[in-house]
NURO-988481 format. One record per atom (N, C-alpha, C, CB): residue in one letter; atom name; z, x, y; residue number from 0. Coordinates in nm, 3 decimals, always signed. Each point is the difference from the previous one (the first is absolute). Glycine has a CB too. Layout:
# NURO-988481
[a CA [Z X Y] NUM]
...
//
This chain:
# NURO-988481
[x N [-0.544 -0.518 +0.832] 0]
[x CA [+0.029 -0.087 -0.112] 0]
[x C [+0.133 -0.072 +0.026] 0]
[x CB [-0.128 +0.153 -0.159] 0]
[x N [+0.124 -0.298 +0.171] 1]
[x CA [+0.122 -0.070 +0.022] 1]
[x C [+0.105 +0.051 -0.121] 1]
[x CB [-0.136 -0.218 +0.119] 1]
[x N [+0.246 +0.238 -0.072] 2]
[x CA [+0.109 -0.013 -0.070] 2]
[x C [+0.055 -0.152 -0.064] 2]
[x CB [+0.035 +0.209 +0.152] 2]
[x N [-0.032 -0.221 -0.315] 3]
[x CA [+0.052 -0.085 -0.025] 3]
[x C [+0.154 -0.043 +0.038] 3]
[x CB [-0.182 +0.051 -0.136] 3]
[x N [+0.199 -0.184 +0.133] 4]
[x CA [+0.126 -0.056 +0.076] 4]
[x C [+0.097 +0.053 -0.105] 4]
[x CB [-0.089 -0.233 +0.134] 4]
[x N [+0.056 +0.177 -0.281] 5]
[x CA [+0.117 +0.059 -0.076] 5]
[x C [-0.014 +0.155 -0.017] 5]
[x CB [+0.025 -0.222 -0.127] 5]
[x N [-0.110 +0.280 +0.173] 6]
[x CA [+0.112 +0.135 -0.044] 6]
[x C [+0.039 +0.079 +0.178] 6]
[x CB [-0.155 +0.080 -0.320] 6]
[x N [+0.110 -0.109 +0.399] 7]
[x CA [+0.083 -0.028 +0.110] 7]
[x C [+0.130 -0.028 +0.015] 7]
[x CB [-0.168 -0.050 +0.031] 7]
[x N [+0.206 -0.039 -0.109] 8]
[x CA [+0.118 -0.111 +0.001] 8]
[x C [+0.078 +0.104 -0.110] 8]
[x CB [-0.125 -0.298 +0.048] 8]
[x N [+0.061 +0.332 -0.126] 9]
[x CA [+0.091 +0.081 -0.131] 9]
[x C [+0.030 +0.133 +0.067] 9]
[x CB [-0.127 -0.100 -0.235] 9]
[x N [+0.045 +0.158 +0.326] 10]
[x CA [+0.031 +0.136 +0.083] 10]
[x C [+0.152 -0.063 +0.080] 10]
[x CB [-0.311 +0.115 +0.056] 10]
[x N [+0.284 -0.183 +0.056] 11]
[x CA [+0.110 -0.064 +0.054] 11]
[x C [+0.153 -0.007 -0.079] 11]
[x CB [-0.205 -0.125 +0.098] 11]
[x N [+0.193 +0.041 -0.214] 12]
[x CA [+0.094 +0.031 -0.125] 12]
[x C [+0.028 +0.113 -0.008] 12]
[x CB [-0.072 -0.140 -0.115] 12]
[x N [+0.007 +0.211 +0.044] 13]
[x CA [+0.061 +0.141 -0.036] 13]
[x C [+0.061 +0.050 +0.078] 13]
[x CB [-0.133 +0.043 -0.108] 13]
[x N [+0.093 -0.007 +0.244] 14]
[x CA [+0.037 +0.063 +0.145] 14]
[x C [+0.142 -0.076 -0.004] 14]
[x CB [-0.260 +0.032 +0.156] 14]
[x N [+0.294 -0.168 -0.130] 15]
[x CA [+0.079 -0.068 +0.000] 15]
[x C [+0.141 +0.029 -0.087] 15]
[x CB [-0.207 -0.123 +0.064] 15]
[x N [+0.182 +0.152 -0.216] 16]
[x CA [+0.068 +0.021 -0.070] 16]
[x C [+0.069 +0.121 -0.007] 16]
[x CB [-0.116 -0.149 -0.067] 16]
[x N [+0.039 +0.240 +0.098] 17]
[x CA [+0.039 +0.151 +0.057] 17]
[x C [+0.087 +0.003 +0.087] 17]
[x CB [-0.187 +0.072 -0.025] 17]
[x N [+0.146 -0.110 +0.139] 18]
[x CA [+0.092 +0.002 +0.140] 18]
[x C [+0.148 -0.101 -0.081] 18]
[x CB [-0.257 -0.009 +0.261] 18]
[x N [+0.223 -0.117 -0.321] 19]
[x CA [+0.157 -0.013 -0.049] 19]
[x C [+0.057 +0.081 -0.104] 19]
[x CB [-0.029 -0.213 +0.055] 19]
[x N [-0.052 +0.302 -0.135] 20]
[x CA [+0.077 +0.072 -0.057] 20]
[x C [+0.062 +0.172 +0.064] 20]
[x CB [-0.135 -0.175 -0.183] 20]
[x N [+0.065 +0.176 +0.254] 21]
[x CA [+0.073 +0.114 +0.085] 21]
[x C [+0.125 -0.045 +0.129] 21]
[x CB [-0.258 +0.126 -0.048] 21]
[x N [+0.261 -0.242 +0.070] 22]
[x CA [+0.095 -0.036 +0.114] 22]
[x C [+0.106 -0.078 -0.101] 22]
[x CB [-0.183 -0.028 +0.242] 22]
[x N [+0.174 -0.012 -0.354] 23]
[x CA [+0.065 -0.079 -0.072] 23]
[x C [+0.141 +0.076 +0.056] 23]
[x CB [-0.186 -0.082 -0.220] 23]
[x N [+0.325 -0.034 +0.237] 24]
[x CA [+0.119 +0.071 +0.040] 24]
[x C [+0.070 +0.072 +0.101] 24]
[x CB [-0.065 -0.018 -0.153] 24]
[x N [-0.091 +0.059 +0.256] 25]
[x CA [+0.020 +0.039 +0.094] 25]
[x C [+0.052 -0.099 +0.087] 25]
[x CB [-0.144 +0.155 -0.057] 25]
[x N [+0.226 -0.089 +0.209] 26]
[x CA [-0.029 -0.068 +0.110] 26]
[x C [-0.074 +0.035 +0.090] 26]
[x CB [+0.156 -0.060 -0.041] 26]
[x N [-0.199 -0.008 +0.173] 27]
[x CA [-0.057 +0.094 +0.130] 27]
[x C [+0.037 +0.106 +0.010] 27]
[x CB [-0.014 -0.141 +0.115] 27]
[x N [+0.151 +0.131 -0.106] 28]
[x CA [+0.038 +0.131 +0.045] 28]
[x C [-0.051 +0.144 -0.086] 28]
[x CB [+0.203 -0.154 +0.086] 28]
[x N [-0.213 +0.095 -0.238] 29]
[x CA [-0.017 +0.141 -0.085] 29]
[x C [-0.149 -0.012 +0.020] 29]
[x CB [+0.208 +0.022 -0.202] 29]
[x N [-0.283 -0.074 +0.275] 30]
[x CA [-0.153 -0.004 -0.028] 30]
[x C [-0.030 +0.048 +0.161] 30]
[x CB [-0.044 -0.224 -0.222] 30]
[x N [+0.133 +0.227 +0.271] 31]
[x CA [-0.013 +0.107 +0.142] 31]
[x C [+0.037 +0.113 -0.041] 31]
[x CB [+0.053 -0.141 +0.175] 31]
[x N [+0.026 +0.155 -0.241] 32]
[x CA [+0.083 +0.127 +0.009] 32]
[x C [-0.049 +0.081 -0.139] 32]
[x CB [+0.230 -0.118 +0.143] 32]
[x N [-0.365 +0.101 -0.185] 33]
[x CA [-0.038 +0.080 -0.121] 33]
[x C [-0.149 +0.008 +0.034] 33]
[x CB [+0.186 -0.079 -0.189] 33]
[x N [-0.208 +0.182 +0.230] 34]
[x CA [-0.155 +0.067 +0.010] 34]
[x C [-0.059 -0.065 -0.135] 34]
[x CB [+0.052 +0.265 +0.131] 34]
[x N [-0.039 -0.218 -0.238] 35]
[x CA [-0.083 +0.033 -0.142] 35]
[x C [+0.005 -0.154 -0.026] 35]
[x CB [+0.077 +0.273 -0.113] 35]
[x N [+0.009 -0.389 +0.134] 36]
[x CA [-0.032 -0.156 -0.037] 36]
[x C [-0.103 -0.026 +0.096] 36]
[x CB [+0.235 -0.090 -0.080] 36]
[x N [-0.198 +0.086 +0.256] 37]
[x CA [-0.119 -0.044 +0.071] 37]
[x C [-0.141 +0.068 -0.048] 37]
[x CB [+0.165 -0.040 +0.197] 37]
[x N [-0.199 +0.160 -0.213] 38]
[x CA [-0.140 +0.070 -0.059] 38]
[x C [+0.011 -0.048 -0.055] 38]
[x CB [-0.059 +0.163 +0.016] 38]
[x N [+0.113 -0.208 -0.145] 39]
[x CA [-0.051 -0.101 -0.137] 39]
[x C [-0.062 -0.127 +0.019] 39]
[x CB [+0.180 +0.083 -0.109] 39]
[x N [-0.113 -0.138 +0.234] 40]
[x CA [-0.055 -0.163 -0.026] 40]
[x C [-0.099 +0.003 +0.070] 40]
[x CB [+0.186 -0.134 -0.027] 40]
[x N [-0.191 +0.284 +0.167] 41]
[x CA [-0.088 -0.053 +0.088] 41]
[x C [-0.182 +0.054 -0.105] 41]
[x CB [+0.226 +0.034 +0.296] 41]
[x N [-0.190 +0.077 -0.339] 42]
[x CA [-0.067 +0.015 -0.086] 42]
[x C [-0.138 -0.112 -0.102] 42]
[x CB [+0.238 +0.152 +0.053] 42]
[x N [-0.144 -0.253 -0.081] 43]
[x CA [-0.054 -0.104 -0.064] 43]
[x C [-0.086 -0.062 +0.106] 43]
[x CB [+0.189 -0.030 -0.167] 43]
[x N [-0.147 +0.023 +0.266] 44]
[x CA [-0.083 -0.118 +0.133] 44]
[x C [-0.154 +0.100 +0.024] 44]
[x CB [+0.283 -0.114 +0.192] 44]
[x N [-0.241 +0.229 -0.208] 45]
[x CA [-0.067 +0.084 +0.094] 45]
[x C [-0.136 +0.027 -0.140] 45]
[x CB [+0.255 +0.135 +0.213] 45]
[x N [-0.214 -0.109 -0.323] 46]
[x CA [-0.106 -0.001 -0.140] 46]
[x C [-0.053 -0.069 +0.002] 46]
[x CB [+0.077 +0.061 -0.124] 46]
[x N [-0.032 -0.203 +0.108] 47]
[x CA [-0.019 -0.112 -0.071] 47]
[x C [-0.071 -0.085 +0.109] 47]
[x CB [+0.205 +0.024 -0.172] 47]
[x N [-0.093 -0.111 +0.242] 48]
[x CA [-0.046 -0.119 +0.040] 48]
[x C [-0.108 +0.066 +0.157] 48]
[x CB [+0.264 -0.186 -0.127] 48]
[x N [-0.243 +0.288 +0.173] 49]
[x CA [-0.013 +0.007 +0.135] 49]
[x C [-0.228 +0.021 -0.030] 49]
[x CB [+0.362 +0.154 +0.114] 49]
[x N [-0.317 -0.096 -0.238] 50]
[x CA [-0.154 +0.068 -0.053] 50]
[x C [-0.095 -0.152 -0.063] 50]
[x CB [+0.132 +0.300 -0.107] 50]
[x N [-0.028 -0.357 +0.070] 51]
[x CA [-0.071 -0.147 -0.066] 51]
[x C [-0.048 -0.073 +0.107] 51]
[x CB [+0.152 -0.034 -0.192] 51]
[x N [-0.039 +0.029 +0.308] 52]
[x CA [-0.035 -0.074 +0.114] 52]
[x C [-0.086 +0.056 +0.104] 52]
[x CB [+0.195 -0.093 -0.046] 52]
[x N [-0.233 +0.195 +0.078] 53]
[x CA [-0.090 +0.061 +0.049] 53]
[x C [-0.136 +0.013 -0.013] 53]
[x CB [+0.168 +0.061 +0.007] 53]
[x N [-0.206 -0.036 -0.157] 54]
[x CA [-0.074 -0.020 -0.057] 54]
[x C [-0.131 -0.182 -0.024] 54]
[x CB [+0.218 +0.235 -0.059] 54]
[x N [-0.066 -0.326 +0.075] 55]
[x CA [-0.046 -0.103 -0.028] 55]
[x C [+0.004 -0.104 +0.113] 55]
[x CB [+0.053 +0.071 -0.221] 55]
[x N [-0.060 -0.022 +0.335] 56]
[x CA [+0.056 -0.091 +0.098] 56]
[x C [-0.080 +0.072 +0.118] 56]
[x CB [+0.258 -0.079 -0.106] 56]
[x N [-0.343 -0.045 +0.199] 57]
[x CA [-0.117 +0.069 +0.035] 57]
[x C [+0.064 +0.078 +0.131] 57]
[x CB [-0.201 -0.183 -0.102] 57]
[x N [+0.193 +0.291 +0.143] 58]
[x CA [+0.079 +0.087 +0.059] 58]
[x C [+0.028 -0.043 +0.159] 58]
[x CB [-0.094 +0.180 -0.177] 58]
[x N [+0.032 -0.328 +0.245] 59]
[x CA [+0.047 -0.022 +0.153] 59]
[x C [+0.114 -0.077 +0.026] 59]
[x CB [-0.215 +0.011 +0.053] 59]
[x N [+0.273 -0.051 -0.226] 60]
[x CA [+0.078 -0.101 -0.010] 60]
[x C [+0.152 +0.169 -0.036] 60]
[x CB [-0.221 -0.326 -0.117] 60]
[x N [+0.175 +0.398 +0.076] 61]
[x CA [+0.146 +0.089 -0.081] 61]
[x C [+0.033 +0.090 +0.170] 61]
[x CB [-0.098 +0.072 -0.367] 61]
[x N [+0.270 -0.082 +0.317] 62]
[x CA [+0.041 +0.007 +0.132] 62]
[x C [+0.006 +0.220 +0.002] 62]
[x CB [+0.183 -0.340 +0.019] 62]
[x N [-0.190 +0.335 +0.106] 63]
[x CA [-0.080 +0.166 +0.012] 63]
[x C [+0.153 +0.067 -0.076] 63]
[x CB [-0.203 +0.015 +0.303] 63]
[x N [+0.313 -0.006 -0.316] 64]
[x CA [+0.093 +0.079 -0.091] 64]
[x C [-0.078 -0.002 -0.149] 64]
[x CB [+0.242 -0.073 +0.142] 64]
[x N [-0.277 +0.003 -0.228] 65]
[x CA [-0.046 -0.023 -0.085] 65]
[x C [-0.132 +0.121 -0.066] 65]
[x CB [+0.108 -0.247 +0.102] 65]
[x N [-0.141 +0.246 +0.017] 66]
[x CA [-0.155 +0.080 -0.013] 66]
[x C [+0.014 +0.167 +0.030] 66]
[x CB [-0.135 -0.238 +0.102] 66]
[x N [+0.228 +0.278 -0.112] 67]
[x CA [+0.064 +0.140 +0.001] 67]
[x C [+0.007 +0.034 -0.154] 67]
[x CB [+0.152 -0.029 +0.230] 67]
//
């Protein structure tokens, strides 16, 4: 079943908004240097978009990291 564009696009958002609200204030440096922020954001990629895009994207085109 195709995934609609807008709620695709609203997943993207959300994911989006998250990751700026957990890095909000940070710098690199504190986003290297903190286990529990990187799991948070990577978290979001790895739920969200990696499962939307996998799912919806015919699999000779998604690059092989993705498909883990």
């Amino acid at each position: 079943m195709p995934l609609e564009p807008n709620k695709y696009l609203y997943d993207i958002q959300e994911v989006a908004s998250r990751i700026v609200g957990f890095t909000s204030g940070k710098t690199l440096d504190d986003y290297r240097a903190n286990a529990m922020l990187r799991s948070a954001v990577e978290r979001q990629f790895d739920e969200r978009l990696r499962a939307r895009f996998r799912r919806h994207v015919h699999p000779k085109r998604v690059p092989p990291e993705f498909m883990s």
